[in-house]
Each structure stands twice: as structure tokens, then as C-alpha cells.
C-alpha positions in Angstrom: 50.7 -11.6 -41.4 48.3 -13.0 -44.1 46.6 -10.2 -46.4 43.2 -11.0 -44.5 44.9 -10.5 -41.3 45.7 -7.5 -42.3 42.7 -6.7 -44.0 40.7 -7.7 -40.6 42.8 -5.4 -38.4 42.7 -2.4 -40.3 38.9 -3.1 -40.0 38.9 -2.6 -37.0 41.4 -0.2 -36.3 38.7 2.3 -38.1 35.8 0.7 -36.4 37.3 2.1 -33.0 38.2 4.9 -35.1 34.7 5.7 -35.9 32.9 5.1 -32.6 35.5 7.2 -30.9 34.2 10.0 -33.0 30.7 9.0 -32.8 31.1 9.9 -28.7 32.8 12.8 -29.0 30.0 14.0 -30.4 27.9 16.1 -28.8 23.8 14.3 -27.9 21.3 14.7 -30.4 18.7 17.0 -29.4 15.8 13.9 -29.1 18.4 12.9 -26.7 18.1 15.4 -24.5 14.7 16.5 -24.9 13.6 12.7 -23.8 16.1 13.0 -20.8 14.7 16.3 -19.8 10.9 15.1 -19.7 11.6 12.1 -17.6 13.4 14.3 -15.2 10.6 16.7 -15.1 8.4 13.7 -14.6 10.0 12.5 -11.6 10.1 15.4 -10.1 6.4 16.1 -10.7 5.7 13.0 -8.9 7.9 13.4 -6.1 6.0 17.2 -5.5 2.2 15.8 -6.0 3.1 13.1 -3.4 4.5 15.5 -1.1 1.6 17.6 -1.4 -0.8 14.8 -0.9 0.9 14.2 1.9 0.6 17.5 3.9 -2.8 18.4 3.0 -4.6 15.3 3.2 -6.3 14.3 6.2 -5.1 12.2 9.0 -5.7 8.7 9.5 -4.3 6.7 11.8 -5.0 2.9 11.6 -3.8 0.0 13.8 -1.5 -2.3 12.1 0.2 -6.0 13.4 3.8 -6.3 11.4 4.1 -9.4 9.0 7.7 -9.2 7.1 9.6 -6.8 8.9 12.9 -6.9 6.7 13.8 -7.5 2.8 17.5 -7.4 2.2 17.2 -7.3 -1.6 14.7 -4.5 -1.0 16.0 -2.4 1.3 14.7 -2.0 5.1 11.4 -2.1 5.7 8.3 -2.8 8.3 5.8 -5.0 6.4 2.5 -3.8 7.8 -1.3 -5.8 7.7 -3.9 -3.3 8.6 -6.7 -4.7 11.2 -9.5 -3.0 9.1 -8.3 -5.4 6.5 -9.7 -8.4 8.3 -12.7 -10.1 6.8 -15.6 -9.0 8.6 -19.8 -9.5 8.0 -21.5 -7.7 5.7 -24.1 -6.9 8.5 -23.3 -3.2 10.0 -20.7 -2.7 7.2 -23.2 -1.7 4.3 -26.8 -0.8 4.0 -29.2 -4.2 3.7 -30.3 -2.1 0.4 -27.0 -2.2 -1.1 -25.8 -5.9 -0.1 -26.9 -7.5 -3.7 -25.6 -5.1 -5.7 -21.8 -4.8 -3.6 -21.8 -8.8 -4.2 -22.4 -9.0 -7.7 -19.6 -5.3 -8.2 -17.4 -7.9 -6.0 -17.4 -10.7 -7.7 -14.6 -12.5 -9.2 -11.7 -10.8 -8.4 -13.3 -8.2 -7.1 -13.5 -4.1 -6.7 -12.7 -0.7 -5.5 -15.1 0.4 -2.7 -15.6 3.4 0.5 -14.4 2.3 3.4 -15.4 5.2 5.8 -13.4 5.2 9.1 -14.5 7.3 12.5 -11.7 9.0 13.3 -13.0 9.9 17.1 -12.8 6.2 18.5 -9.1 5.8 20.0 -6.1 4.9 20.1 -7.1 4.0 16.2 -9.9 4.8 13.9 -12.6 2.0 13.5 -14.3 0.7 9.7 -18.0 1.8 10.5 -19.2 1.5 6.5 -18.6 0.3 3.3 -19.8 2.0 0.2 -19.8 1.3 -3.4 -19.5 5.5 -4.5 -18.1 8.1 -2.6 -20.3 9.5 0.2 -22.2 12.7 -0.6 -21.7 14.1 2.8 -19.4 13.2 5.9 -19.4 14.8 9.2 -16.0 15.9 10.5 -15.5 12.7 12.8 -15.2 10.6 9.3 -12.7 10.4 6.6 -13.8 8.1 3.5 -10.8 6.3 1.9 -11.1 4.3 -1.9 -9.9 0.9 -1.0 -10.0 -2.7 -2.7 -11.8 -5.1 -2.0 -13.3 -8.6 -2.4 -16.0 -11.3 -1.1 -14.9 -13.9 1.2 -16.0 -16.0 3.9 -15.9 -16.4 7.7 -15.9 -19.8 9.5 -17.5 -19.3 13.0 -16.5 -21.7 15.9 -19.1 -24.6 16.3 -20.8 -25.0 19.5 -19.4 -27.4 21.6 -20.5 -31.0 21.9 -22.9 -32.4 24.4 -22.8 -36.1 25.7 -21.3 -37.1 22.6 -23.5 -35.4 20.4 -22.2 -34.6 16.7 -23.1 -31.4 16.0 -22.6 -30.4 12.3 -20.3 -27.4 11.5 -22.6 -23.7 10.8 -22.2 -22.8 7.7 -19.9 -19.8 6.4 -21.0 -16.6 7.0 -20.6 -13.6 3.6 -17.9 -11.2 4.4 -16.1 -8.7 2.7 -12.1 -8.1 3.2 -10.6 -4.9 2.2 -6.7 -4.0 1.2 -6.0 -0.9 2.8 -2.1 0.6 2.5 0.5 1.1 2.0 1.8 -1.1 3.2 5.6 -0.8 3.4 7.2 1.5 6.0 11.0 2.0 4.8 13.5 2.4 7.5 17.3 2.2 8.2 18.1 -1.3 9.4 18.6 -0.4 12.9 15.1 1.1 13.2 13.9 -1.4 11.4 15.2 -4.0 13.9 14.1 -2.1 16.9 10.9 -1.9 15.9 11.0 -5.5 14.6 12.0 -5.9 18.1 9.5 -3.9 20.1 6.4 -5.4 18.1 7.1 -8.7 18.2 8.0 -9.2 21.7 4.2 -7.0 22.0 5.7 -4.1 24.6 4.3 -1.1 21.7 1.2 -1.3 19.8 1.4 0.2 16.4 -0.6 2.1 14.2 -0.3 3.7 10.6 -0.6 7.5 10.1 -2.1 7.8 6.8 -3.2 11.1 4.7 -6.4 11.0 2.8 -6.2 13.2 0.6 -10.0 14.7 -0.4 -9.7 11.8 -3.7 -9.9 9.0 -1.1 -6.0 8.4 -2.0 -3.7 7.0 0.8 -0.3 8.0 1.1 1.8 6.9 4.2 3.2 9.6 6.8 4.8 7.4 9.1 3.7 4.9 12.4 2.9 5.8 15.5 4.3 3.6 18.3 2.2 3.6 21.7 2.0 7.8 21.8 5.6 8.1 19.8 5.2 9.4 16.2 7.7 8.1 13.9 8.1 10.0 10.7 10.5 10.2 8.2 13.3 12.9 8.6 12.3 14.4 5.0 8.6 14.7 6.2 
């Protein structure tokens, strides 16, 4: 064995050495203060959303599936609210308010108040769109903060007569909101069944959301037909 051979290996003979001491010894206190925090964090989050959760308001909102299942992501119901559709401006908002919703949409747009009536059945309806929180509700509403953007519908043209051409009408302003969540985690066989069930359309399905008095959404479960389905923590 040459003298750097040697030289090399008793290198790192004390390298090993050294970082076999360096882990024997006990954390520094940074360490575990850090580690600490970010298990207090967690936790705090995991509480506030369970709180949000029981004391909000309910909302339940009919939903169509889309995606039902991610394996890299785990089981889940992909979920596309119906009050998400684009719809007309007209009946959503005041006439008063339509110029100055456009131009806080614009672009990429915004956050807005979608206000839901909660008496209509088997799912709330979108009555109203606002750009601030209501002042006042009566019980039979709950307002939720939602996103939202300007878009366009295309209605139908009217059919031809003896041949005539009959240009297409032009678009029509709407407004689409993203209401959610809008992942419903499941193990894979309820995932399947209600993959299943929805898309074979033998059980409607809605959303049970709580709104908690911030306008926040969290998601409680679905509701299949009359069958709740919540998770078994909640």
C-alpha cells in the first residue's frame, strides 16, 4: 500500500469517525424549537378547519363528477359545481353594479358574493352576485366569497327558413364563478361505486358545504339522492 493509500484511508477512517460522533449527539435546540412550531402549526390548522367545519352553515350544492379517480393522488371524486356554469349577467347582479363588476373582472379576473337560497330543493340555487359582502341576509340565504371571471355565452341561432342564411346572434356577457372544493377523497371502493352510480345517472349528487360566517367553504361530504356521505372522522 502506497503512503497516499494510506494516507487517503486513514482520512477517512476519521471522517466516519467524526460524523459518528456528530449523531450521537444530542439536536441543537434551533433544532427542536423549529420542529416544535411546525407541529404546532399543523395542528392549528387541522383544529381551525375542523371548527369551520361544524359551525359554519350548510350548503348543499348540486355537482356532475368530472375525474373521479387520481392514482398518483390518492382516491378521489372530482366534482364541477352547476352554480359554476356561465350564466347572464341579467338577474345575477343589480343593472347599477354591472359596469363596475366588469371592469373588477377583467383580465383574469376576481373574488365576488355569490349568494345562494338555501330553501329551493333538492339543491340551493345562485340568486345574486355581489362585489362586497351583503350587509343583511335573511335566514333562507347564505353568502359564500367565490372567484370569478367574464365570459361569454353562444345562444343557439334560430333555425333557417326556405334556405334563408341567417347570421349567428352575437354573444351574450356572462360571468362564471369557481365554487369548491372540489375534491371529495375516498377509499377506492367508494370511490368506484360512486364513479359507478353517477355515471350510469341512477343518483344525483350534491355537495354539503359549510360557510363559515367569512364566506369560506370547507367540504363536509356529498349527498347522494337523500344519502349523506360523510367522512368517518367528521
Amino acid at each position: 500500500m502506497t503512503e497516499a493509500s494510506r494516507a487517503a484511508r486513514s482520512a477517512g477512517s476519521l471522517s466516519m469517525s467524526a460524523l459518528k460522533e456528530f449523531l450521537k449527539q444530542p439536536p441543537p435546540q434551533a433544532l427542536l424549537t423549529a420542529a416544535a412550531f411546525l407541529v404546532l402549526m399543523i395542528g392549528a390548522i387541522a383544529v381551525r378547519h375542523e371548527l369551520l367545519l361544524r359551525s359554519g352553515r350548510e350548503l348543499i350544492l348540486a355537482v356532475r363528477p368530472v375525474d373521479p379517480r387520481e392514482i398518483l393522488m390518492g382516491h378521489y371524486v372530482q366534482l364541477a359545481y352547476v352554480a359554476g356554469d356561465p350564466r347572464q349577467l341579467e338577474g345575477l347582479i343589480d343593472p347599477d353594479d354591472g359596469p363596475r363588476l366588469r371592469e373588477a373582472l377583467a383580465g383574469d379576473g376576481g373574488t365576488v358574493w355569490a349568494v345562494f337560497d338555501v330553501r329551493t330543493s333538492p339543491a340551493a340555487e345562485l340568486v345574486s352576485i355581489m362585489l362586497s359582502a351583503p350587509s343583511t341576509l335573511d335566514e333562507g340565504r347564505i353568502a359564500m366569497k367565490v372567484s370569478a371571471m367574464m365570459t361569454e355565452i353562444y345562444p343557439d341561432a334560430a333555425p333557417a327558413k326556405d334556405g334563408e342564411e341567417i347570421a349567428p346572434p352575437p354573444p351574450i356577457p356572462a360571468i362564471a364563478i369557481r365554487v369548491g372544493p372540489d375534491r371529495y377523497y375516498a377509499d377506492q371502493k367508494e370511490a368506484e361505486a360512486l364513479e359507478a352510480a353517477l355515471r350510469s345517472g341512477d343518483r344525483s349528487l350534491s355537495a354539503i358545504l359549510s360557510i363559515s360566517a367569512g364566506g369560506e367553504a370547507s367540504l363536509r361530504g356529498l349527498k347522494a339522492d337523500q344519502e349523506r356521505i360523510l367522512p368517518g372522522w367528521f
